[in-house]
C-alpha positions, 0 to 999 in steps of 0.5 A: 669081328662080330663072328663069335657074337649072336645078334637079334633077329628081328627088324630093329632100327638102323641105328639100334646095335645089339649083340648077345655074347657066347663062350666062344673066343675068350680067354677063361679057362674051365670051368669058365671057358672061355668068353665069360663076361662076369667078375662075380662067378669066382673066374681070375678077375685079370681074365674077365677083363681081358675078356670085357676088353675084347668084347668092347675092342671087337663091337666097337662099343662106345663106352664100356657097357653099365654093369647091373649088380643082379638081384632077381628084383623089378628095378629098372635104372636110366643110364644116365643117373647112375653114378656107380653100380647099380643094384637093378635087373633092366637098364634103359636109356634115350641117349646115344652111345650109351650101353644097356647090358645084362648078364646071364646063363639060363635066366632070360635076356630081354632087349627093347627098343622103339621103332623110331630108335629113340629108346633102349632097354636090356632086360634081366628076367630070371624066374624070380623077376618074372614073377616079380614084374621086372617086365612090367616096371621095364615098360613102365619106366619107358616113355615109348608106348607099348605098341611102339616098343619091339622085343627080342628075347635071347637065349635062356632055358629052354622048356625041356629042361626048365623043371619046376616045382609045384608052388613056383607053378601055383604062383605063376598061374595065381598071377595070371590064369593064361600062365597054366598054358606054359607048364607041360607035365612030362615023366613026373615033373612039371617043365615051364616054357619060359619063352611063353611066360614073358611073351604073353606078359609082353602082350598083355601090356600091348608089344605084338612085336615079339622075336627071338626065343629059339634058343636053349642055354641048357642043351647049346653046350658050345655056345652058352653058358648054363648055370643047371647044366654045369651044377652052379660053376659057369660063365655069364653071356651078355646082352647088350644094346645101344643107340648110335 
């Protein structure tokens, strides 16, 4: 029953599971419909966990996935330490039957793992936690090396609707110069491309192993949810990865 969900397309271990939600084929009413995964975005709290109930029921997950309380920060936590709700943007782990997972609608969703599939992580990067290294401390938490670590990127805003002020533009390219390829100014605003940003902050810590990134939140209406396009009021996809 995985129809109704995304899955990377990159060449990730047997062992590695990994699946992204879409809206469809859940039971949310608008403006949530229907598949929406989150409890904090103002849906009926009994539909949300109807919703998580089929979501672990259809992708046969081990144990309900460890939900991130989101802050747009850089930290990362194991797992395995977490005794409640974590405040964190990434998850990791080394253990088997232990679920990463992250949340989002437009923000961007990073998946890891090692090529012997010994090491998983899920990455929530917004724009604030890119430009924060919520990438960087992912990595460095990892035991894997950098060049042995494969990355999917899942679906997120795309270019031709990540508008930018002028500030959020200097801050990038002050943080790294190359960042300057990523903006494209186009009828009086500036448009980020966010895919770019976060692969070439993959690569300068070593990951050549770098899929994903065609998808657009904003202008996939049947698929995803999209916090600018529906003005705030909307679900959350999840991304969710784990070792068997």
């Amino acid at each position: 029953m995985t129809k109704h969900y995304l899955q990377p397309n990159w060449p990730a271990p047997k062992n590695i599971k990994a699946y992204i939600t879409t809206r469809e084929n859940g039971y949310s009413q608008a403006p949530f419909n229907a598949f929406n995964i989150a409890d904090y975005v103002g849906d009926d709290l009994d539909t949300v966990n109807k919703n998580i109930k089929t979501l672990i029921g259809e992708l046969e997950l081990p144990e309900s996935p460890l939900w991130l309380n989101q802050v747009h920060g850089t930290t990362v936590t194991r797992i395995e330490d977490c005794t409640e709700i974590p405040d964190a943007d990434a998850a990791y782990t080394s253990l088997n039957d232990k679920v990463c997972a992250v949340r989002t609608a437009d923000c961007l969703p990073i998946l890891l793992c090692n090529r012997d599939g010994t090491e998983v992580a899920a990455v929530h990067a917004g724009w604030k936690g890119l430009l924060a290294g919520v990438i960087d401390s992912t990595i460095s938490a990892l035991s894997s090396a950098p060049d042995d670590l494969l990355a999917w990127m899942g679906p997120a805003l795309g270019p031709k609707h990540f508008e930018v002020n002028e500030a959020m533009r200097a801050d990038f390219i002050n943080q790294h110069p190359d960042n300057v390829t990523a903006f494209i100014y186009r009828d009086g605003r500036w448009m980020m491309d966010f895919y770019l940003v976060a692969t070439m902050n993959l690569q300068r810590f070593g990951i050549t192993q770098i899929y994903g990134g065609e998808h657009c939140t904003f202008t996939e209406e049947a698929q995803f949810f999209s916090y600018r396009r529906d003005q705030g009021v909307t679900g959350r996809m999840a991304s969710l990865i784990w070792i068997t």
